[in-house]
LOKOL-5493 format. One record per atom (N, C-alpha, C): residue number from 1; residue in one letter; atom name; z, x, y. Coordinates in nm, 4 decimals. Example, Ala and Ser with C-alpha at 12.3 -4.5 7.8 and 13.67 -1.06 7.14 Angstrom:
2
{nr 1, rest A, atom N, pz 0.7800, px 1.3190, py -0.5690}
{nr 1, rest A, atom CA, pz 0.7800, px 1.2300, py -0.4500}
{nr 1, rest A, atom C, pz 0.7800, px 1.3200, py -0.3300}
{nr 2, rest S, atom N, pz 0.7080, px 1.2850, py -0.2250}
{nr 2, rest S, atom CA, pz 0.7140, px 1.3670, py -0.1060}
{nr 2, rest S, atom C, pz 0.7870, px 1.2900, py 0.0030}
//
This chain:
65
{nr 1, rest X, atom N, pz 7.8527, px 0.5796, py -2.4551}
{nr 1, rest X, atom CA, pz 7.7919, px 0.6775, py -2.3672}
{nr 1, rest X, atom C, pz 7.6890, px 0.7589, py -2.4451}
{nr 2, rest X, atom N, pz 7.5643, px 0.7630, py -2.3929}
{nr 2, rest X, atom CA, pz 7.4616, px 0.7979, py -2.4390}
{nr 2, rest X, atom C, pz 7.5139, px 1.0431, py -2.4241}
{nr 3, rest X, atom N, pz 7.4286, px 1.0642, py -2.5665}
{nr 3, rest X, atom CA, pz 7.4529, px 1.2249, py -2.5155}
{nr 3, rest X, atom C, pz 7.3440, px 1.2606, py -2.3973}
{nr 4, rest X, atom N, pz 7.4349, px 1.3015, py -2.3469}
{nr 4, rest X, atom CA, pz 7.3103, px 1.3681, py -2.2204}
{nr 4, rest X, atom C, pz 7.3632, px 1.4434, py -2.1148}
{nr 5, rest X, atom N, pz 7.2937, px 1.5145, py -2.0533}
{nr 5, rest X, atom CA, pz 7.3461, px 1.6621, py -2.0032}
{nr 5, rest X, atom C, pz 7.3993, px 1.5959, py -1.8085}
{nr 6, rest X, atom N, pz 7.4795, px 1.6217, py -1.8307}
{nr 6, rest X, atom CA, pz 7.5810, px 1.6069, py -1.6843}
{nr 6, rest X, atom C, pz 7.5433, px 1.6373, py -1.5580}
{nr 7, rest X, atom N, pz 7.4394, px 1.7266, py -1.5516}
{nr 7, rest X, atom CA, pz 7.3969, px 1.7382, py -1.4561}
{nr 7, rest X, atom C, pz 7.1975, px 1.7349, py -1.4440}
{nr 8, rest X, atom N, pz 7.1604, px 1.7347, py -1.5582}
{nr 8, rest X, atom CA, pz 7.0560, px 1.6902, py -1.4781}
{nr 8, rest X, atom C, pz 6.9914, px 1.5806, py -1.6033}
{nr 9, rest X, atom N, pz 7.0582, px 1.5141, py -1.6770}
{nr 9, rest X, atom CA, pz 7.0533, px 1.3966, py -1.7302}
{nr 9, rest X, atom C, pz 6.9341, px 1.3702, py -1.8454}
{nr 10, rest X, atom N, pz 6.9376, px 1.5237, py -1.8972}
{nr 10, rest X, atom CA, pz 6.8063, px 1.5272, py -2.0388}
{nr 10, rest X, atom C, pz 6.8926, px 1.4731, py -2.0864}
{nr 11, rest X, atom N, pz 6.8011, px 1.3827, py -2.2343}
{nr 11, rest X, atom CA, pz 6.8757, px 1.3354, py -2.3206}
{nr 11, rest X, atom C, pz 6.7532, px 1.3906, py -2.4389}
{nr 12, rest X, atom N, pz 6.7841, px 1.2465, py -2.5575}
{nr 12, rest X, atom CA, pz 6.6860, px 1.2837, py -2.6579}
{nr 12, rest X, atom C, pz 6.5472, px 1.2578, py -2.6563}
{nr 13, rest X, atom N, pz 6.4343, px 1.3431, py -2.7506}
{nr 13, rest X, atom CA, pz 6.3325, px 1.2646, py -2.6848}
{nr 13, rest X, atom C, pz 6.2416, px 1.2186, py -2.8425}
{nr 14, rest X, atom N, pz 6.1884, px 1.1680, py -2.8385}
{nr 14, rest X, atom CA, pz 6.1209, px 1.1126, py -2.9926}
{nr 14, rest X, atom C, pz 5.9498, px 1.1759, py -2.9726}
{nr 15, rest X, atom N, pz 5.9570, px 1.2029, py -3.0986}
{nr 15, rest X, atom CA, pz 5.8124, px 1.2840, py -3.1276}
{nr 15, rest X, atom C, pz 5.7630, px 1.2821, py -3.2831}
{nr 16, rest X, atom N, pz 5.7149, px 1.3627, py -3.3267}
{nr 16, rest X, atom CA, pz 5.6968, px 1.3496, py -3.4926}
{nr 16, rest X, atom C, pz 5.6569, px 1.4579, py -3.5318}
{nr 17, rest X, atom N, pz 5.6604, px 1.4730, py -3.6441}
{nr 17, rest X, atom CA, pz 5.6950, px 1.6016, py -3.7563}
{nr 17, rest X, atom C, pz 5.5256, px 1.6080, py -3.8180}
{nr 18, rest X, atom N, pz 5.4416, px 1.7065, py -3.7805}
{nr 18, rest X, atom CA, pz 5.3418, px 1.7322, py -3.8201}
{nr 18, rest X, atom C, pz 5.2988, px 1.7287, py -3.9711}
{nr 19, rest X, atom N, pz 5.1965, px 1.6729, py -4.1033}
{nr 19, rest X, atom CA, pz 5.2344, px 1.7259, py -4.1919}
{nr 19, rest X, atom C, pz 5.0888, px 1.7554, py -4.2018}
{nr 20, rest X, atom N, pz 5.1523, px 1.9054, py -4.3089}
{nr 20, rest X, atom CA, pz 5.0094, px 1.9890, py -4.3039}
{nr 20, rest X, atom C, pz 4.9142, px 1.9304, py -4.4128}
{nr 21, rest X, atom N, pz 4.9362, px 1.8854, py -4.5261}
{nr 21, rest X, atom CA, pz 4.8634, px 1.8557, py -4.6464}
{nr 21, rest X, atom C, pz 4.8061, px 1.6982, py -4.6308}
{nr 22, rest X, atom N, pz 4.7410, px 1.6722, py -4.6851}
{nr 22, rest X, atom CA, pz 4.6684, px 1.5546, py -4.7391}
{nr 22, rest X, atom C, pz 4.5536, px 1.5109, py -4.6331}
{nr 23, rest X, atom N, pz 4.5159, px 1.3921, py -4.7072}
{nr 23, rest X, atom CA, pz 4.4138, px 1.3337, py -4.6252}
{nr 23, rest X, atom C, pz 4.4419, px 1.2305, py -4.4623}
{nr 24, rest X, atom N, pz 4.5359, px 1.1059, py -4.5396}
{nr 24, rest X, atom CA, pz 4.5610, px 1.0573, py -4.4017}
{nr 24, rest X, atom C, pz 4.6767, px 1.1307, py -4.3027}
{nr 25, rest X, atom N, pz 4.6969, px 1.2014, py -4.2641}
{nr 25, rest X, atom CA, pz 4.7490, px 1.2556, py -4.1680}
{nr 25, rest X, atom C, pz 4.9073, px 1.2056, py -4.1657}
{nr 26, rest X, atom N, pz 4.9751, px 1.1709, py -4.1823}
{nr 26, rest X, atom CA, pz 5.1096, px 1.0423, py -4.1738}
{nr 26, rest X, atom C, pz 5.1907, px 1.0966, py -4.1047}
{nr 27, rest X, atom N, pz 5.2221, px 1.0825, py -3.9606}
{nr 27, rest X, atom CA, pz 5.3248, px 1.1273, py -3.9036}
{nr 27, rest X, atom C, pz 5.4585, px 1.0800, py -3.9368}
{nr 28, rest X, atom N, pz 5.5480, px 1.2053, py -3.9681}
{nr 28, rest X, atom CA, pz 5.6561, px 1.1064, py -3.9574}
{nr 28, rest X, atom C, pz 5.7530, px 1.1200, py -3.8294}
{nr 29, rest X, atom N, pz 5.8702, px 1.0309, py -3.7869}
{nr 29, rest X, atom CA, pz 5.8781, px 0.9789, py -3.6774}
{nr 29, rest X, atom C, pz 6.0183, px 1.0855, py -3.6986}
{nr 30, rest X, atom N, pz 6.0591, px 1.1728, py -3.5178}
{nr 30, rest X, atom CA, pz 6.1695, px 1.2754, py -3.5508}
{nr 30, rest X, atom C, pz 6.2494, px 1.2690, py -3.4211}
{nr 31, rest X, atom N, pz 6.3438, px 1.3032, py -3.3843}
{nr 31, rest X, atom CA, pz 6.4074, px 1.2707, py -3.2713}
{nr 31, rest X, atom C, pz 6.4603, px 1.4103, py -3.2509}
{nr 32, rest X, atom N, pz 6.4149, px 1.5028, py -3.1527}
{nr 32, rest X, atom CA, pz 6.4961, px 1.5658, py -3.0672}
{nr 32, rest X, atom C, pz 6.5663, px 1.5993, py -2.9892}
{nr 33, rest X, atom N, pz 6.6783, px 1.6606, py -2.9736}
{nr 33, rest X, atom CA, pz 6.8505, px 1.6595, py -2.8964}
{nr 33, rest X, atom C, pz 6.8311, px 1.7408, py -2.8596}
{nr 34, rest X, atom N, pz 6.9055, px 1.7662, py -2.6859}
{nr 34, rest X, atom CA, pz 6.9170, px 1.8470, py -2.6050}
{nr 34, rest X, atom C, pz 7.0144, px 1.9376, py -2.6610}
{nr 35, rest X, atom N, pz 7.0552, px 2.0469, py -2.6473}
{nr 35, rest X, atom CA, pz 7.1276, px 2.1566, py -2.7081}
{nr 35, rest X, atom C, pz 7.2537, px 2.1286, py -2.5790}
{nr 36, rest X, atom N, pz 7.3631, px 2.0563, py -2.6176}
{nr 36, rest X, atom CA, pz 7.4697, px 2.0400, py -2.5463}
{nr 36, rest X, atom C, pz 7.5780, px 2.1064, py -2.5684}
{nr 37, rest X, atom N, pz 7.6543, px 2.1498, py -2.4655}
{nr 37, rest X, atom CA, pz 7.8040, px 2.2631, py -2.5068}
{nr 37, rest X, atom C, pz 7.8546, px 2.2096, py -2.3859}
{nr 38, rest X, atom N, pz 7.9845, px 2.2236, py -2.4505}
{nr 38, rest X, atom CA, pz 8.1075, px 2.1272, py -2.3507}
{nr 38, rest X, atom C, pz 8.1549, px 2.3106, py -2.2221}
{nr 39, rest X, atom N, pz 8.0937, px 2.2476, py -2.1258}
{nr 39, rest X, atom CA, pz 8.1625, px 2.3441, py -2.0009}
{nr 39, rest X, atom C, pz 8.2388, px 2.2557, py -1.8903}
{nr 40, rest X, atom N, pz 8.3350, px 2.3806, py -1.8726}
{nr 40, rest X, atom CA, pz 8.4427, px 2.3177, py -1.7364}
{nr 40, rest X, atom C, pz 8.3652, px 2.3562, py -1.6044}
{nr 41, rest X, atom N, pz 8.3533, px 2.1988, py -1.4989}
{nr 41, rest X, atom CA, pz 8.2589, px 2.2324, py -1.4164}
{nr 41, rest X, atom C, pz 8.3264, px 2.1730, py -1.2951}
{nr 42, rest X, atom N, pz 8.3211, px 2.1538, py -1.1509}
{nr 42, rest X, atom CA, pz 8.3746, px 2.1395, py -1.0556}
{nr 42, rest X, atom C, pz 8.2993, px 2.0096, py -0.9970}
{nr 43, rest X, atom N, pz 8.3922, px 1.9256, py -1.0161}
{nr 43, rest X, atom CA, pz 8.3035, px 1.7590, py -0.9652}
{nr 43, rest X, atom C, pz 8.4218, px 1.6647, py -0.8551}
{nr 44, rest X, atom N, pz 8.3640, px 1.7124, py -0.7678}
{nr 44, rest X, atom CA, pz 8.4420, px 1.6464, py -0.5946}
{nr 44, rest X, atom C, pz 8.5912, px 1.6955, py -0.6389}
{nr 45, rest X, atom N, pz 8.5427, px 1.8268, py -0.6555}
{nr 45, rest X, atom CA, pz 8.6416, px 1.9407, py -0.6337}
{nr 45, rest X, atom C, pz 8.7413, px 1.9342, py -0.7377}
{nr 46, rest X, atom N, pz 8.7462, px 1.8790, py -0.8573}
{nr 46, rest X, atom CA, pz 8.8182, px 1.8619, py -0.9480}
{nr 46, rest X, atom C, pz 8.7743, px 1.9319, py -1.0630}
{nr 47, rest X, atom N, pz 8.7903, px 2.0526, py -1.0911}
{nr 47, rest X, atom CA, pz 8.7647, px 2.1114, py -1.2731}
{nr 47, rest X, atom C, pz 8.7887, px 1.9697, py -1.4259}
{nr 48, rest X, atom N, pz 8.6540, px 1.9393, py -1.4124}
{nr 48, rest X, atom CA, pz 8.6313, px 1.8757, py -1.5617}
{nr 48, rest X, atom C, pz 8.5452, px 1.9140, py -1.6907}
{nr 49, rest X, atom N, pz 8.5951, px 1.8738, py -1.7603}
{nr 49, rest X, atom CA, pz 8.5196, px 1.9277, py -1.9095}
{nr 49, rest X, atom C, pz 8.4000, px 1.7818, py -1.9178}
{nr 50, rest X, atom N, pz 8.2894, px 1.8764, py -1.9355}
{nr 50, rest X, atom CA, pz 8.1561, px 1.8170, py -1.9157}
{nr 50, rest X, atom C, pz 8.0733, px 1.8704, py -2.0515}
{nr 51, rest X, atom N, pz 7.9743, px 1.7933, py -2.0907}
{nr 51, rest X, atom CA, pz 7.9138, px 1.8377, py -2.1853}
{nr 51, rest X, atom C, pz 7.7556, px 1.8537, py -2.0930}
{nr 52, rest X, atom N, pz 7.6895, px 1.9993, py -2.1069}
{nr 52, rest X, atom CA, pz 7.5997, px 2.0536, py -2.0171}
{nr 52, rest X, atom C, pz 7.5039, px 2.1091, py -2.1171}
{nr 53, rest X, atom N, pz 7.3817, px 2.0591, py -2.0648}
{nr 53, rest X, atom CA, pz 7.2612, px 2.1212, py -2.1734}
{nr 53, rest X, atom C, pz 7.2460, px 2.2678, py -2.1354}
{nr 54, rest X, atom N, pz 7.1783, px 2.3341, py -2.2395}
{nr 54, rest X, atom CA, pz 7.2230, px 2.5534, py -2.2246}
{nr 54, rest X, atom C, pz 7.1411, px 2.5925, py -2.0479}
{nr 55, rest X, atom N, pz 7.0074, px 2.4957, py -2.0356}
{nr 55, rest X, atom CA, pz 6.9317, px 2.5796, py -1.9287}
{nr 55, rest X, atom C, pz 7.0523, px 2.5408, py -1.8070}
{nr 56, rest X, atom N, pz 7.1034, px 2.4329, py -1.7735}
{nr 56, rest X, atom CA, pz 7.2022, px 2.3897, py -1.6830}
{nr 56, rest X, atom C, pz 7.3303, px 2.4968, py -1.6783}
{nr 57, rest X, atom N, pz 7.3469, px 2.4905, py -1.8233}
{nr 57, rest X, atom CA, pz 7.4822, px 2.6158, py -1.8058}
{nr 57, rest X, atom C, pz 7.4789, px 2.7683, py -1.7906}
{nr 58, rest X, atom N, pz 7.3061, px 2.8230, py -1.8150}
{nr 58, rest X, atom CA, pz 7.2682, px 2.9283, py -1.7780}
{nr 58, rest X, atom C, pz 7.2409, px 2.9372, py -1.6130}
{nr 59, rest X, atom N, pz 7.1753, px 2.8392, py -1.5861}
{nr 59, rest X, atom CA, pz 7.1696, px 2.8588, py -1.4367}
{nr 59, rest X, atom C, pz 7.2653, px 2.8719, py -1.3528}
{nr 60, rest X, atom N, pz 7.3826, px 2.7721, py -1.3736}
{nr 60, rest X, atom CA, pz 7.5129, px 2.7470, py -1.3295}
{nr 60, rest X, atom C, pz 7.5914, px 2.9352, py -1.3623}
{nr 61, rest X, atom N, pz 7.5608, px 2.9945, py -1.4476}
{nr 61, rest X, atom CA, pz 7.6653, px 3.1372, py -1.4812}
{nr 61, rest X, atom C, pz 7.5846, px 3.2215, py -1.3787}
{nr 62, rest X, atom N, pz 7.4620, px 3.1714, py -1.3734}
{nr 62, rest X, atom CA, pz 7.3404, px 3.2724, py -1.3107}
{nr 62, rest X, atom C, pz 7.4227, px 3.2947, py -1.1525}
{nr 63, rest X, atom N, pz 7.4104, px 3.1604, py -1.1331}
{nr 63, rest X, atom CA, pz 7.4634, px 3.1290, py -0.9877}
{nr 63, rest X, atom C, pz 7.5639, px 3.1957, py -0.9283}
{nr 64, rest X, atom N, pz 7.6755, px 3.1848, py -1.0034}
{nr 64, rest X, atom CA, pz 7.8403, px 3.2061, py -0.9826}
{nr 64, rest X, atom C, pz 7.8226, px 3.3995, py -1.0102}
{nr 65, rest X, atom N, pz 7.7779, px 3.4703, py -1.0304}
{nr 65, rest X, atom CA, pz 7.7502, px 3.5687, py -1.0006}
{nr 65, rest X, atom C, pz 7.6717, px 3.6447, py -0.8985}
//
């Protein structure tokens, strides 16, 4: 199972690492991860432990208040 956020299904994304010095430019190759935290969430009415990226679990606390 791939990491990726439970409800709206970011995962990682590939990009590269700028470097400031020299002549040919050389990117190197970097992979960025969604910021995942395991929350208990309500799925066809059943409380499960889900792993949820932060904007999903902020919106979701936003909500419930």
């Amino acid at each position: 199972m791939a990491r990726s956020c439970a409800i709206c299904g970011k995962t990682s994304m590939g990009g590269f690492n700028p470097q400031s010095s020299g002549m040919n430019r050389v990117r190197a190759h970097r992979r960025m991860k969604p910021n995942l935290q395991p929350l208990v969430i309500d799925q066809k009415g059943q409380p499960t432990k889900a792993l949820v990226c932060t904007r999903c679990r902020r919106t979701m606390l936003k909500a419930s208040k």
